[in-house]
Backbone as CSV, one residue per row, in Angstrom:
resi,resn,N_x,N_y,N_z,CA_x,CA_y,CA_z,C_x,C_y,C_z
1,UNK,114.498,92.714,88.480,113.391,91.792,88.526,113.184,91.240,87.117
2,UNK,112.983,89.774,86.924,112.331,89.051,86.112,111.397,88.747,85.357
3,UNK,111.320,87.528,84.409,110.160,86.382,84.940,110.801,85.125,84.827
4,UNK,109.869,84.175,85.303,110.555,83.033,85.167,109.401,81.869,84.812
5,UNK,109.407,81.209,83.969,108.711,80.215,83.384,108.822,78.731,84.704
6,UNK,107.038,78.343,85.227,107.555,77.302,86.054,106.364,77.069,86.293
7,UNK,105.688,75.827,86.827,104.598,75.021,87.206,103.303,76.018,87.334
8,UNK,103.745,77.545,88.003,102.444,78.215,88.393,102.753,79.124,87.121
9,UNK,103.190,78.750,85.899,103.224,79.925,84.666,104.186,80.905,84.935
10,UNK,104.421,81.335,84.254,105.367,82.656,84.139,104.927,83.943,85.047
11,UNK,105.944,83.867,86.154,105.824,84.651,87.778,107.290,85.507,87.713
12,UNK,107.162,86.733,88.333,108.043,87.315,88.719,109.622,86.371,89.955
13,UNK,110.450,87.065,89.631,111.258,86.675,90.476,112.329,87.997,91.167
14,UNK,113.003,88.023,91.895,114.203,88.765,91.806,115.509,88.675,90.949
15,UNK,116.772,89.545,91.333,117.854,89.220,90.590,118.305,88.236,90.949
16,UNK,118.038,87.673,92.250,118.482,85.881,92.250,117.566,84.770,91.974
17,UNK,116.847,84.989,91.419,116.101,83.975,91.142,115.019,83.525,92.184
18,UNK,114.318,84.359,93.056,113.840,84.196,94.091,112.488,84.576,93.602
19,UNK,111.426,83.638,93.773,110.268,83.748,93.691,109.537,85.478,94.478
20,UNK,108.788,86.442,93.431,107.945,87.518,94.417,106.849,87.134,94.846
21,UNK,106.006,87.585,95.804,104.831,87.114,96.002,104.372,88.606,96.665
22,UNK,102.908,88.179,96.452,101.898,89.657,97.202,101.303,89.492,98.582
23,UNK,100.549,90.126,99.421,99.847,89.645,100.306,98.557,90.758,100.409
24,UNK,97.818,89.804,100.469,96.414,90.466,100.388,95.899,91.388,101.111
25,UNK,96.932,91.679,102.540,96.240,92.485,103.420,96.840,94.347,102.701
26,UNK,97.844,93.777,101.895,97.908,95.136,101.365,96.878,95.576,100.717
27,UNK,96.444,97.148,100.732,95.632,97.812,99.805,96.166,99.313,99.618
28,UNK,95.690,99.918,98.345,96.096,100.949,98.085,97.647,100.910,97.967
29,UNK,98.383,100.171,97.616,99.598,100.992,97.041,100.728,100.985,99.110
30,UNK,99.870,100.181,99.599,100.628,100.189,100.699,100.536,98.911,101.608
31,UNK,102.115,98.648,101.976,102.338,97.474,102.790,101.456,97.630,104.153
32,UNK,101.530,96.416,104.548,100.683,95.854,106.073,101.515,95.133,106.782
33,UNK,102.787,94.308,105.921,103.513,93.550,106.696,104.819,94.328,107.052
34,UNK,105.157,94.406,108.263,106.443,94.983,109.560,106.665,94.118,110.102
35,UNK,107.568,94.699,111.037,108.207,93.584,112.215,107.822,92.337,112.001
36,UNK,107.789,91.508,112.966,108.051,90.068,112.627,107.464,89.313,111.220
37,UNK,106.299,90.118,110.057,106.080,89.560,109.326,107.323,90.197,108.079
38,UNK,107.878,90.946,108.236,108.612,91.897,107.365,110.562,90.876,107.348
39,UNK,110.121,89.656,108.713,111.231,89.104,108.819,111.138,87.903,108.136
40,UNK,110.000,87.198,108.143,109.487,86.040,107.545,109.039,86.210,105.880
41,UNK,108.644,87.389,105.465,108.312,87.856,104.121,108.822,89.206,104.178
42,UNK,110.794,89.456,103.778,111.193,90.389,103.574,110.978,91.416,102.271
43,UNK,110.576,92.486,102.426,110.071,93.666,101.707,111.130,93.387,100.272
44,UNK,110.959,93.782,99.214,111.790,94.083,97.812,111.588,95.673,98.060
45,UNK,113.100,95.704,98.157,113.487,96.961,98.931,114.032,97.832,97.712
46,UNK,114.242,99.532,97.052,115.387,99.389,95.955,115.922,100.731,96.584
47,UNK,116.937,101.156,96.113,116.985,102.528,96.599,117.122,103.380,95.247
48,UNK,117.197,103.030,94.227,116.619,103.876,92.772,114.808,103.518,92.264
49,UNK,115.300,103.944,90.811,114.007,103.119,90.304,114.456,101.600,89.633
50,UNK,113.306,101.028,90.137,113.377,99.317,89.565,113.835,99.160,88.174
51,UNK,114.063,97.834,87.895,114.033,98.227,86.281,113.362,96.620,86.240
52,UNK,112.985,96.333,84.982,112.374,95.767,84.858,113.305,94.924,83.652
53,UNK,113.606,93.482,83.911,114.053,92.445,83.587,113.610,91.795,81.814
54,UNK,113.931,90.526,81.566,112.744,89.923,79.944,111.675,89.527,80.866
55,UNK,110.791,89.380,79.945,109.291,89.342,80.538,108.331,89.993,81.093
56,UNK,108.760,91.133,81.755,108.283,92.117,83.306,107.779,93.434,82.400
57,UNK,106.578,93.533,82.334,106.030,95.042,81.904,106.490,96.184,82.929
58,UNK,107.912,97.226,82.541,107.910,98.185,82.764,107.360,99.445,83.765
59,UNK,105.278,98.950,82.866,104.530,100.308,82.692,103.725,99.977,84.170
60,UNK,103.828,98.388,84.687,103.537,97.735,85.678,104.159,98.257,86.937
61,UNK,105.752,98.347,86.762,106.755,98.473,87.837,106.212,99.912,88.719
62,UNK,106.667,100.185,89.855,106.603,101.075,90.644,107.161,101.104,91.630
63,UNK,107.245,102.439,92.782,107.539,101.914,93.943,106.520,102.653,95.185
64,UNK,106.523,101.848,96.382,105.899,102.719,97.507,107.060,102.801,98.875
65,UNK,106.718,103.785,99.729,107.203,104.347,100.514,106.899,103.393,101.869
66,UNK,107.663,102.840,102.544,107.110,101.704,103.633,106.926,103.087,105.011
67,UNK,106.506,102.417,105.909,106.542,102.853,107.539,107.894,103.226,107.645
68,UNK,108.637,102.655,107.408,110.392,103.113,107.986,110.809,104.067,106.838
69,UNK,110.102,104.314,106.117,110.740,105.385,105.201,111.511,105.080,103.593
70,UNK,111.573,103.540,103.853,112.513,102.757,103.224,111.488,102.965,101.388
71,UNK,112.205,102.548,100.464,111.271,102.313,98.634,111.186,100.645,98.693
72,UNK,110.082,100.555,98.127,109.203,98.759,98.080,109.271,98.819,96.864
73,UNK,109.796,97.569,96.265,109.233,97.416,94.973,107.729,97.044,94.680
74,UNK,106.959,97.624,93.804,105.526,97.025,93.689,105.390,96.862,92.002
75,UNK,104.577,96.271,92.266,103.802,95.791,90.582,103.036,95.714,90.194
76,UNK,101.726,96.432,89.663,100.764,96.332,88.849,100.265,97.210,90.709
77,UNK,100.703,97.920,91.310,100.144,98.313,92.875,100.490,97.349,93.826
78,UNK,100.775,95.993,93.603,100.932,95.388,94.829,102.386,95.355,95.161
79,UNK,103.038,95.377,96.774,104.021,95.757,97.430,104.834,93.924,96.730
80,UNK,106.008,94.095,96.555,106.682,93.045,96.172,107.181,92.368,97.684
81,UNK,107.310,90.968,97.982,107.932,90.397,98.788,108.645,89.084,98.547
82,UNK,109.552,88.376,99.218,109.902,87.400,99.051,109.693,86.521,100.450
83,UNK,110.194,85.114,100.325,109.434,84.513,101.740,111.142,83.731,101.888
84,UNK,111.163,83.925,103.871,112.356,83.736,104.009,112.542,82.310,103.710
85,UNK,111.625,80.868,103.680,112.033,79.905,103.737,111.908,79.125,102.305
86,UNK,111.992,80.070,101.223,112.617,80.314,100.032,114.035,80.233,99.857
87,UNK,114.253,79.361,100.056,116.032,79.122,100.291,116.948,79.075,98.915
88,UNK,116.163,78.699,97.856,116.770,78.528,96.533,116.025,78.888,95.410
89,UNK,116.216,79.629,94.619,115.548,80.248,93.598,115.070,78.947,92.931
90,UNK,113.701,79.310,92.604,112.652,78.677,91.695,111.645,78.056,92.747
91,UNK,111.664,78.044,94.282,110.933,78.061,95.446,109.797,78.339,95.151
92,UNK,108.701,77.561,95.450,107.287,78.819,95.516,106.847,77.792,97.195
93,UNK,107.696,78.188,98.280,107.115,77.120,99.499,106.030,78.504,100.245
94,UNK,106.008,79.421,99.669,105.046,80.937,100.367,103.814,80.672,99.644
95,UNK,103.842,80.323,98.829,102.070,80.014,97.522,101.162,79.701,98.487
96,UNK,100.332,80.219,98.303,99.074,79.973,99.341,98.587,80.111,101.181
97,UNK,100.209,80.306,101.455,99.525,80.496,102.949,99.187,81.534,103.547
98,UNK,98.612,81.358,104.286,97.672,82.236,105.614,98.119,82.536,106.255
99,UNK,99.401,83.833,106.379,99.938,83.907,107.281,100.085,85.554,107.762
100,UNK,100.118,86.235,109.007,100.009,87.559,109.378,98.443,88.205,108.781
101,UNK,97.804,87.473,108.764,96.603,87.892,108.449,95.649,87.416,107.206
102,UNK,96.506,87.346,106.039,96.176,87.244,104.966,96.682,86.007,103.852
103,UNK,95.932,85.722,102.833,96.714,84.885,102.031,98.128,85.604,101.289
104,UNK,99.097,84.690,100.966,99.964,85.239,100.186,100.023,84.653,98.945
105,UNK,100.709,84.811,97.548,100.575,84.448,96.388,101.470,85.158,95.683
106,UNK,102.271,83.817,94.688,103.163,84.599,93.439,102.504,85.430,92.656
107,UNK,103.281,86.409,92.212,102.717,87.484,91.220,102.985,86.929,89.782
108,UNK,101.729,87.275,89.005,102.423,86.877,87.182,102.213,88.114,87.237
109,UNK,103.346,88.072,85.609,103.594,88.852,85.210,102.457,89.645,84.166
110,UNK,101.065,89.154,84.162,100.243,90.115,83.851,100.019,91.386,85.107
111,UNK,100.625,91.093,86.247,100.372,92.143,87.571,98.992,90.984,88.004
112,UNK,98.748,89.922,87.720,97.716,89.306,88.895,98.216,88.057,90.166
113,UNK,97.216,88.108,90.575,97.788,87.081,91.691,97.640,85.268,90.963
114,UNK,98.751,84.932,91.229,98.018,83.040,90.949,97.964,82.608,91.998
115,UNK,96.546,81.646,92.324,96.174,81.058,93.105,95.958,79.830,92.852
116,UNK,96.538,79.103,92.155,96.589,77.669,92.183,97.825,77.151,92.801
117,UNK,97.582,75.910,93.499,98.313,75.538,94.079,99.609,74.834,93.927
118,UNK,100.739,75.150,94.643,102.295,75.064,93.722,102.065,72.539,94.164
119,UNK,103.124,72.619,92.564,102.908,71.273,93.021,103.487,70.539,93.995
120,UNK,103.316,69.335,94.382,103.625,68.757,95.584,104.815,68.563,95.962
121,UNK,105.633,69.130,96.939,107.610,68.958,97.160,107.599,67.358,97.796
122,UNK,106.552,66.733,97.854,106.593,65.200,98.654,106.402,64.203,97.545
123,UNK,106.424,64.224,96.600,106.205,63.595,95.617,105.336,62.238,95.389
124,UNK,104.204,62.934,95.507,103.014,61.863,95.267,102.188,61.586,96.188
125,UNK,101.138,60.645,95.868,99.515,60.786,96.563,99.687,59.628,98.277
């Protein structure tokens, strides 16, 4: 894991360049999204410990234990995800929506959520 400098500030990514994002219905150190949301916003899965990329505080990184048994990457406590219709690294098309319950949102790399809105892919008013 990363960071990557871009319109919503300096946000986590994966090793491909794939935007992370959180979702709010998590609490405590534990996922909410499975089955069909776990297909649409697949888990950051590791099977060691994470390591942490330039930019990415370390002391932030962690991991939690999902329902299937499987290791989540998390950060600052929140469960790491990526969104499937993220097709090309530097994507943020997951920023803001309402979806499986909750809002979702890129992570910065202070461990908070940004909630401003990614800029327009239609280009103009």
């Amino acid at each position: 894991m990363s960071a990557k400098s871009g319109p919503l500030g300096k946000i986590l990514v994966n090793s491909k360049g794939h935007t992370l994002y959180l979702f709010q219905s998590d609490k405590n150190n534990k996922s909410t999204c499975n089955g069909e949301c776990a297909k649409a916003w697949p888990p950051l899965k590791t099977n060691g410990k994470p390591t942490a990329g330039g930019g990415v505080n370390a002391k932030l990184l962690s991991t939690i234990t999902r329902s299937d048994g499987s290791k989540q990457v998390a950060y600052n406590g929140h469960p790491l995800y990526t969104f499937a219709d993220d097709t090309k690294a530097g994507q943020t098309n997951g920023q803001g929506l309402d979806a499986f319950g909750a809002k979702w949102y890129v992570l910065g790399t202070d461990g908070k959520q940004i909630t401003k809105a990614p800029p327009s892919q239609s280009g103009g008013y």
